[in-house]
C-alpha positions as CSV (number, residue, x, y, z in Angstrom):
1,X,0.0,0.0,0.0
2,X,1.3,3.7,-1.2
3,X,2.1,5.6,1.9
4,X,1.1,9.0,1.8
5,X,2.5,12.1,3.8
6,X,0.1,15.4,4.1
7,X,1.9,18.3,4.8
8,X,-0.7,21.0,5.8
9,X,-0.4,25.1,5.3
10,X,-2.6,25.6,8.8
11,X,-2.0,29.5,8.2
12,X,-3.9,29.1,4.6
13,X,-6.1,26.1,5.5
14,X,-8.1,25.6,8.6
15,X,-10.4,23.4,7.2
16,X,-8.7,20.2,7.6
17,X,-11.1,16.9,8.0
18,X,-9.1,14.6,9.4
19,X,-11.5,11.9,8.7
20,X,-10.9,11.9,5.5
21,X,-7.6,10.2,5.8
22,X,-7.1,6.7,5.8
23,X,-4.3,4.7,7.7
24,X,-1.8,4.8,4.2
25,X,-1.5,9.0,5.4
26,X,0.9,10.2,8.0
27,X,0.4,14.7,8.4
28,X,2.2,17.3,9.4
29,X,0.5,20.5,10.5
30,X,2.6,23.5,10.2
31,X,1.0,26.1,12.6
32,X,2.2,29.9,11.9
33,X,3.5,31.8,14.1
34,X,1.1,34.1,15.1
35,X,-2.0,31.9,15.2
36,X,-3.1,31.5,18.7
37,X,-6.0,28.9,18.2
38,X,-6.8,25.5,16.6
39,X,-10.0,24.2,16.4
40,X,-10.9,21.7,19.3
41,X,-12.5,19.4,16.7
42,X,-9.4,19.3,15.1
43,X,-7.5,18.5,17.7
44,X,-9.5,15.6,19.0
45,X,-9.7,14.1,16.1
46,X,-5.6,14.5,15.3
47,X,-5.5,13.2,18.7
48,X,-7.6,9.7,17.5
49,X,-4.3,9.9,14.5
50,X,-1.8,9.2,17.4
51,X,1.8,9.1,16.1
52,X,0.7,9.4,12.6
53,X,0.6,13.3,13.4
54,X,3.1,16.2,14.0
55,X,2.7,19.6,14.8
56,X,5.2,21.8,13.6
57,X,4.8,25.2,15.3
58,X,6.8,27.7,13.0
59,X,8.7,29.7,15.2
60,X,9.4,32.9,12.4
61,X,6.8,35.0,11.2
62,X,6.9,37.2,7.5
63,X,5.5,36.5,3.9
64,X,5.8,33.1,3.1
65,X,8.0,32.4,6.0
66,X,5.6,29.2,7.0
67,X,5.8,27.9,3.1
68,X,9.8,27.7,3.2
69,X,9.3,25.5,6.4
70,X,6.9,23.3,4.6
71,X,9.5,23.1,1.0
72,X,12.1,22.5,3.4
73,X,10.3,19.6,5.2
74,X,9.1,18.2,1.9
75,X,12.6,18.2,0.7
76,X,14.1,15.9,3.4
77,X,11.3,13.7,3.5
78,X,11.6,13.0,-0.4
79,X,15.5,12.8,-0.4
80,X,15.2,9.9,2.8
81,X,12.0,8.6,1.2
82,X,11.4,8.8,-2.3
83,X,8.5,6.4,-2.6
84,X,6.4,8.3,-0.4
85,X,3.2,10.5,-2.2
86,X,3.1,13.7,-1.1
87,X,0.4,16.0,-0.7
88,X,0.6,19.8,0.3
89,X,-2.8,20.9,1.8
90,X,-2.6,24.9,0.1
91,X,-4.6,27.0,-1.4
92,X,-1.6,29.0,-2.2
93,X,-0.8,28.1,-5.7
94,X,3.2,29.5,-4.8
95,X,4.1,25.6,-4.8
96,X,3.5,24.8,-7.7
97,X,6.5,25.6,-10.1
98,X,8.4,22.7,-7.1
99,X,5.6,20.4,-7.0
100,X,5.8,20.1,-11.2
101,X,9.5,19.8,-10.6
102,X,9.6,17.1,-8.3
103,X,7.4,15.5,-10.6
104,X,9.4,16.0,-13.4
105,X,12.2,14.2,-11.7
106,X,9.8,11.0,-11.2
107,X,8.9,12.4,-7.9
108,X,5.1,12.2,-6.4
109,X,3.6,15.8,-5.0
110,X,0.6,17.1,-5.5
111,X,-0.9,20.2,-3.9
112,X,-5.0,20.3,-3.0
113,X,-6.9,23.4,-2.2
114,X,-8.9,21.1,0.3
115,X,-9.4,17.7,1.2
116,X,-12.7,17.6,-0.6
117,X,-10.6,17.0,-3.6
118,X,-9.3,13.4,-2.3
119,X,-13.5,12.8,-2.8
120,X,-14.7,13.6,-6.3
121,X,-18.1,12.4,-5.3
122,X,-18.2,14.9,-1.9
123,X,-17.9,17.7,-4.3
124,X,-20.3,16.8,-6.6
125,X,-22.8,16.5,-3.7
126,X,-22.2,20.1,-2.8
127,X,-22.2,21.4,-6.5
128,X,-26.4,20.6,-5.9
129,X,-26.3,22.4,-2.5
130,X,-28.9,25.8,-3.4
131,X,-26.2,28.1,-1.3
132,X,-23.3,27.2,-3.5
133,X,-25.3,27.3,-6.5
134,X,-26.4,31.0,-5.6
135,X,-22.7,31.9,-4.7
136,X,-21.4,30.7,-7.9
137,X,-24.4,32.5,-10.3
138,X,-23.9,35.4,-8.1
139,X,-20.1,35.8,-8.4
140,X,-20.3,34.9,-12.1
141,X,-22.7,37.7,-13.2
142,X,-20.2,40.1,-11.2
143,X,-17.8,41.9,-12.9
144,X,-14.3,40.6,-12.4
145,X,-12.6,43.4,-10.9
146,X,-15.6,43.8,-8.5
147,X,-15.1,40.5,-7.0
148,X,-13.5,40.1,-3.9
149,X,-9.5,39.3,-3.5
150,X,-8.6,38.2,-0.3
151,X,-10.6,35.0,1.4
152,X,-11.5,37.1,4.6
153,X,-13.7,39.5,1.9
154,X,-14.6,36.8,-0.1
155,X,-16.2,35.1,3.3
156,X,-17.9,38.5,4.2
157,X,-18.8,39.1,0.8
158,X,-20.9,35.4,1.0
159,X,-22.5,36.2,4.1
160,X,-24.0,39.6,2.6
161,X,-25.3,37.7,-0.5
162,X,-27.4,35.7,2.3
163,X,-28.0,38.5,4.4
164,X,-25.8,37.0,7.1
165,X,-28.1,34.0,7.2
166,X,-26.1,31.5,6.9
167,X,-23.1,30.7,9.5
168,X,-19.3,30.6,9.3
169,X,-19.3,26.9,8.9
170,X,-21.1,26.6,6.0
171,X,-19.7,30.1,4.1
172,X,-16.0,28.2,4.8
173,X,-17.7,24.8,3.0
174,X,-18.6,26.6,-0.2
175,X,-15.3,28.5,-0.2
176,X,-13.7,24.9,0.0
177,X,-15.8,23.8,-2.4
178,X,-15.0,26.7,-4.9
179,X,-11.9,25.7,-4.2
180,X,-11.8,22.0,-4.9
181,X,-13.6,22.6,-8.3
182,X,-10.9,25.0,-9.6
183,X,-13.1,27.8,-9.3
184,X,-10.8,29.9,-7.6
185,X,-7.3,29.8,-6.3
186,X,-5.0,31.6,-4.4
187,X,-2.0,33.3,-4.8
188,X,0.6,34.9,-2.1
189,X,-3.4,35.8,-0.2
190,X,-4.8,36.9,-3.6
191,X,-7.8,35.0,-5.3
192,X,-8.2,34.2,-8.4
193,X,-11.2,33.4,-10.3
194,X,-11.7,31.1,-12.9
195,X,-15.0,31.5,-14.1
């Protein structure tokens, strides 16, 4: 069986469903500097993971500082363990030109914008959910430099187009969702759209 090793960007992805995983995947959480909470849920269920998971608490702070701890980590696992698949948990689409260069080089890496994308089917699922259906009509009749760029406006932006009706929870689901379809990215905290 192919072992797997998630690396996760906790600074740029905090929704992380650990249950998703099966026992082929050992994660590392790379937790910023300045971020001062994790979910509980997450921690219980990492907890259930027992030695399959590390926390890495980046000690520096500064653009991209937690990314270079996360190439750096990728890089000694591969050169001890070249078998291994690896899997960045980013929305940040910085890794990219590596990840296609590892591969190159008969490497496995692969980035995902959220674990959604290890389920083809959980996405499709959501793609029928009314509130993602509205979000994605509603940004695609805006104009394109009218949309919002950062994922903090982008999540308040959802809530106003529901009246701030619906909560936090389910505003971060259709962001991941976005995500997972390639509908947007991200790049150094700017989104892109694709549609």
């Amino acid at each position: 069986m192919t072992q797997k090793l998630l690396l996760v960007d906790f600074e740029n992805v905090q929704q992380v469903d650990l249950a998703r995983l099966d026992e082929t995947y050992e994660i590392i959480i790379f937790v910023g500097a300045t971020q001062k909470s994790i979910p509980i849920e997450l921690v219980v269920n990492a907890q259930k993971l027992g030695s399959r998971i590390e926390w890495q608490r980046v000690d520096a702070s500064g653009s991209n500082a937690l990314d270079f701890f996360i190439t750096c980590q990728l890089g000694r696992v591969l050169e001890t363990s070249p078998q291994l698949h690896c899997l960045v948990l980013s929305k940040d689409k910085g890794f990219d030109p590596l990840l296609r260069h590892l591969n190159k080089i008969g490497l496995k890496c692969k980035r995902l914008n959220s674990l959604l994308e290890l389920d083809p089917n959980a996405t499709q699922a959501d793609e029928a959910n009314p509130n993602y259906k509205r979000v994605v009509e509603l940004l695609g009749k805006s104009e394109k430099k009218s949309r919002p760029r950062k994922l903090k406006t982008l999540s308040q932006h959802i809530s106003s187009m529901f009246q701030k009706k619906i909560n936090q929870t389910e505003i971060d689901r259709i962001i991941d969702i976005l995500f997972a379809n390639k509908l947007i990215s991200e790049t150094n905290g700017i989104i892109t759209y694709e549609f």
